[in-house]
N, C-alpha and C positions, 0 to 999 in steps of 0.2 A: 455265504460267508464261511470262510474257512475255520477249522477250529482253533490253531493260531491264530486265527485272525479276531476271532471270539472272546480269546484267555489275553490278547494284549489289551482289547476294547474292557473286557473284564479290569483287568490291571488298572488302567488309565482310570477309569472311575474308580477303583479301589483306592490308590493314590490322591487320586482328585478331592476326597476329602480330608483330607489330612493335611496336604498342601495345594494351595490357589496354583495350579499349575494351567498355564494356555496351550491348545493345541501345538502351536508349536514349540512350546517345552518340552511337550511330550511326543513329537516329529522326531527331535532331536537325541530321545533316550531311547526309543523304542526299537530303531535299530541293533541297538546293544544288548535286546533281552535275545534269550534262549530260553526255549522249552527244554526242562530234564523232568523225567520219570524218575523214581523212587519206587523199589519194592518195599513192601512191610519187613520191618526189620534193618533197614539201611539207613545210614546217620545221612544228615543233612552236614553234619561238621563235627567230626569227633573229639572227646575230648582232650585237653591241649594244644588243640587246631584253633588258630586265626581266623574264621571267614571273613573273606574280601567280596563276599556275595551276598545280596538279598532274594529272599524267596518268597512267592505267591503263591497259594495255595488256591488252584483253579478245582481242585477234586481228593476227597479223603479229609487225612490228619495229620499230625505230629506231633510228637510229644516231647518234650522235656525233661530230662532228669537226670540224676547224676546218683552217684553209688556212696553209700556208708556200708561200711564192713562188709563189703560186697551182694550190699540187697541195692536193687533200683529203687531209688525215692523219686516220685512223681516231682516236679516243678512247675510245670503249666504247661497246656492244650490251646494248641493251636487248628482250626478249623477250618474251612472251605472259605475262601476269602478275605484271609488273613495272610500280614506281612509277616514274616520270618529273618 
């Protein structure tokens, strides 16, 4: 098994519980995913940005937060296996 092939099987049961999805629900979205990397330190979506995207966390972290008077306040952690 490929490692794509791995992180979308990862996904599919990630998703799978959250919603009753059948194989071919998920025949039919898994085409549409893409693999992106992230260095440490690079936004998922910067602020005042829209995302029209969901993200899986197959490996690492993310974090959340947003600035008062220019310190970074934490807002929530997101980890290996989690939806974004």
């Amino acid at each position: 098994m490929s490692q794509s092939d791995y992180n979308f099987n990862t996904y599919k049961e990630t998703v799978r519980r959250i919603a009753p999805l059948t194989d071919l629900d998920c025949d039919m979205f898994i085409p549409h995913l893409k693999i992106k990397q992230y260095t440490k330190g690079s936004n998922f979506v910067a602020e005042g940005q829209i995302s029209n995207e969901i993200g899986f966390i197959s490996k690492g972290a993310f974090r959340i937060y947003y600035l008062v008077d220019g310190k970074e306040v934490n807002g929530n952690f997101f980890l290996k296996m989690s939806l974004l």
